[in-house]
VEXVEX-956149 format. One record per residue (C-alpha): residue number from 1; residue in one letter; x, y, z. Coordinates in nm, 4 decimals, decimal comma, always signed. Layout:
<rs>
   num   residu         px         py         pz
   NUM        A          X          Y          Z
...
</rs>
This chain:
<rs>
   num   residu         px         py         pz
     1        X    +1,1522    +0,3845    -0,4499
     2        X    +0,8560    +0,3218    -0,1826
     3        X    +0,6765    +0,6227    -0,1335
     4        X    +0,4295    +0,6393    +0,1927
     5        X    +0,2040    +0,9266    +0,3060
     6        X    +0,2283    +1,0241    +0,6664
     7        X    -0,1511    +0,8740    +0,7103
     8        X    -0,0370    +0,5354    +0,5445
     9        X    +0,3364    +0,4894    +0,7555
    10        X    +0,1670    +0,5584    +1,1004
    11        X    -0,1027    +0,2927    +0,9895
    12        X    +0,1846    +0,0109    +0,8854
    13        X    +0,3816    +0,1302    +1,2063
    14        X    +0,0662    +0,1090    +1,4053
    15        X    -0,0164    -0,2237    +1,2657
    16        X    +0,3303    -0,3702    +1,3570
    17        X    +0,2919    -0,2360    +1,7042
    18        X    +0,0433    -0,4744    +1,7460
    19        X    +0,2200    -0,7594    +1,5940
    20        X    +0,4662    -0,7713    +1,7878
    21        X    +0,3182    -0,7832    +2,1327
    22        X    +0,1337    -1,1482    +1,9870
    23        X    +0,4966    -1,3041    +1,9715
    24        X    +0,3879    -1,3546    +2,3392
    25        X    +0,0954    -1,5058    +2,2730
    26        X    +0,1383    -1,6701    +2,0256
    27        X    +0,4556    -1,8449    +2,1941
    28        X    +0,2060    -1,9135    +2,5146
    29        X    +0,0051    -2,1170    +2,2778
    30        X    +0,2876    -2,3012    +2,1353
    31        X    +0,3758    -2,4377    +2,5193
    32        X    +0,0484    -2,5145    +2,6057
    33        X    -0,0392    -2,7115    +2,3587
    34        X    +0,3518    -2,9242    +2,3613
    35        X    +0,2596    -2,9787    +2,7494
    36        X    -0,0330    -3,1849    +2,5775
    37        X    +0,1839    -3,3941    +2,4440
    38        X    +0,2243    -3,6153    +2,1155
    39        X    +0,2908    -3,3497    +1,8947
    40        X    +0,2329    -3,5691    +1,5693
    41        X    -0,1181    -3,5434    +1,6078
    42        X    -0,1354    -3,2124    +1,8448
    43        X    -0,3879    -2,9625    +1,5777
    44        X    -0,3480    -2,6957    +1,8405
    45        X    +0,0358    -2,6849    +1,8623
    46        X    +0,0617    -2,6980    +1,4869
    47        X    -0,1968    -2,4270    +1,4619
    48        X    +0,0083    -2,1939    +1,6715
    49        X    +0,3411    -2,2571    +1,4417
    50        X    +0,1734    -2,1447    +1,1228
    51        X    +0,0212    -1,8301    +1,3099
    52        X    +0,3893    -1,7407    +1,4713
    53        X    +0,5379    -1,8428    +1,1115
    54        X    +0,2221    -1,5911    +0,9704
    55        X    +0,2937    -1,3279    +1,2180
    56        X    +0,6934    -1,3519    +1,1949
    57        X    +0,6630    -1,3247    +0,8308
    58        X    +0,4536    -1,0110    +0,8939
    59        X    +0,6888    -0,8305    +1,1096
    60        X    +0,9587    -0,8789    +0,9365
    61        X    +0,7807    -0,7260    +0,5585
    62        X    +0,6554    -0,4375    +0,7275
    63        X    +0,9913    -0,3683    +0,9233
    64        X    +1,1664    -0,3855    +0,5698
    65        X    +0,8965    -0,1670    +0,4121
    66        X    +0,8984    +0,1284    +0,6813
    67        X    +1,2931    +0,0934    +0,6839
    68        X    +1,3236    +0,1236    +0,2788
    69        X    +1,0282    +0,3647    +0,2534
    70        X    +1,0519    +0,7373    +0,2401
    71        X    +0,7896    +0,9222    +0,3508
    72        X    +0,6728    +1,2567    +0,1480
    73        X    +0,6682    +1,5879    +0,2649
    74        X    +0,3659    +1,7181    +0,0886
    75        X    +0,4433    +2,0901    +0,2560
    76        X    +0,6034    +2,2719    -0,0933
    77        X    +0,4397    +2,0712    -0,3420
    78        X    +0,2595    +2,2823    -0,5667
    79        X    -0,1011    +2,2875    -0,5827
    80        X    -0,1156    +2,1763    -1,0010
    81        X    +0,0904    +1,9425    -0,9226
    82        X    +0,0147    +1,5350    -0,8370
    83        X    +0,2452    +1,3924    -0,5927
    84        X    +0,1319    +1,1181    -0,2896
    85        X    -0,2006    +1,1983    -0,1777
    86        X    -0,3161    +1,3701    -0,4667
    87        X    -0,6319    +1,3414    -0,5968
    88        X    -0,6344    +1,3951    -0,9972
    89        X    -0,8988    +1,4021    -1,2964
    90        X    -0,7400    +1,2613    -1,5637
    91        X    -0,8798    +1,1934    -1,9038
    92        X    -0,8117    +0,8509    -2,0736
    93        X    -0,7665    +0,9982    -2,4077
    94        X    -0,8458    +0,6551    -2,6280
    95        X    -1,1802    +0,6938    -2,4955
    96        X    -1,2562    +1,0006    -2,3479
    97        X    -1,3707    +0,8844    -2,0111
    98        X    -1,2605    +1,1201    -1,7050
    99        X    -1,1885    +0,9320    -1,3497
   100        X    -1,0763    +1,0662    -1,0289
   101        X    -0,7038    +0,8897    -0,9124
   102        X    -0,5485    +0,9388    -0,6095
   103        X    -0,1629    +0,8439    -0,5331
   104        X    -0,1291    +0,6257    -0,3202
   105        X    +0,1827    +0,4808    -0,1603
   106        X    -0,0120    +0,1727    -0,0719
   107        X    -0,3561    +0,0615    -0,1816
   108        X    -0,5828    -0,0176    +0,0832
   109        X    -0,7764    -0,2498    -0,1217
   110        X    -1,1440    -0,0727    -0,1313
   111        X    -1,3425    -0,0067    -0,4083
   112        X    -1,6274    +0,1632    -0,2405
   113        X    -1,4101    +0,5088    -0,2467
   114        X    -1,5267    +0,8106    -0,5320
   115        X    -1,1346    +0,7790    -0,6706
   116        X    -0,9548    +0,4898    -0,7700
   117        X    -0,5697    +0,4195    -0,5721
   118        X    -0,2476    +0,4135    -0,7954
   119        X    +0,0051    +0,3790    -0,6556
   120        X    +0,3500    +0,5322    -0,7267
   121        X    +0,5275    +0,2164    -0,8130
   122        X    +0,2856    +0,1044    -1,0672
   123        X    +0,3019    +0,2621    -1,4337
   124        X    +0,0214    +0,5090    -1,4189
   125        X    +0,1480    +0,5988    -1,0874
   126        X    +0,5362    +0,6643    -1,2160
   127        X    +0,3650    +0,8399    -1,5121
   128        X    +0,1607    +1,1077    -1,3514
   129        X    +0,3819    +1,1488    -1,0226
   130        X    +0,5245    +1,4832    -1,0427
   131        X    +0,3421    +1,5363    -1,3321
   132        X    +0,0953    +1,9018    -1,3513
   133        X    -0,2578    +1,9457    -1,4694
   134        X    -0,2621    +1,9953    -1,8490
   135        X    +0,0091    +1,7413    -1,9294
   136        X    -0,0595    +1,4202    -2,1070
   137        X    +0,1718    +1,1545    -2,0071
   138        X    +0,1705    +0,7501    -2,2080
   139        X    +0,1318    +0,4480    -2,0068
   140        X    +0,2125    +0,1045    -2,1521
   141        X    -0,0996    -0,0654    -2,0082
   142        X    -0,1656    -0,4490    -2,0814
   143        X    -0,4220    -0,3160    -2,3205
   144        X    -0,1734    -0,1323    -2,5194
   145        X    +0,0403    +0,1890    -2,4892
   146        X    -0,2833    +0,4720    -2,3399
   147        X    -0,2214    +0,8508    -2,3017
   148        X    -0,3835    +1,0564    -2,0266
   149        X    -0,4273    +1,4199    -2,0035
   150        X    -0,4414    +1,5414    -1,6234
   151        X    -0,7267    +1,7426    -1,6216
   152        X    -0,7213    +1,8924    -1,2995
   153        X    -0,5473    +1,8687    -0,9383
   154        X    -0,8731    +1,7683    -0,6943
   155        X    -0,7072    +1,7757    -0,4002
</rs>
């Protein structure tokens, strides 16, 4: 199952608001450019049909997403407890190194952030969701089967 934060489905739901209005545009571009004529050899008309195939393509992916996600409700979740938004110290115990996670629903790609995303359908992310600081949960990683202890609920 897709789990979203509030924060990340208003962000794909703003994101497709603005999609869709370029349907418009897009389609504008495609009739200018076929009142040019030859459309062999027209760069501008075939420009426009890979950004309306891009855009459609779009749409459609985050209409499926925000109609098959659930969003969490983060109001009783208790406060040892990671769930989607959490922020958790956990403890790779192979090597001892501690790193701040957060669950994410969807990453949003940076790297530049104090925590690093997981998100809940990968298999750290199944493993600690729902977990509670003090448990040690295994994940079968591509560098072999890992166990981390959650060390503590950050956020």
């Amino acid at each position: 199952m897709d789990y979203l934060t509030e924060a990340e489905h208003t962000k794909l739901s703003d994101e497709l608001a603005k999609l869709i209005p370029e349907r418009l545009v897009i389609s504008a571009r495609i009739g200018t450019a076929r009142e040019l004529g030859d459309l062999k050899e027209n760069a501008d008309y075939h420009a426009a049909k890979d950004d309306q195939a891009h855009n459609e393509r779009k749409i459609k992916d985050l209409e499926k997403r925000l109609s098959e996600a659930t969003v969490a409700n983060t109001e009783h979740v208790p406060d040892d407890m990671v769930f989607l938004g959490t922020i958790a110290k956990l403890k790779n115990l192979t090597n001892n190194k501690e790193n701040l996670y957060m669950l994410v629903g969807e990453s949003s790609g940076r790297f530049d952030m104090d925590y690093l995303e997981v998100t809940t359908n990968s298999e750290l992310g199944m493993a600690i969701f729902k977990a509670r600081a003090g448990d040690v949960v295994g994940v079968n990683l591509p560098a072999g089967r890992t166990e981390f202890e959650i060390v503590s609920i950050e956020e």
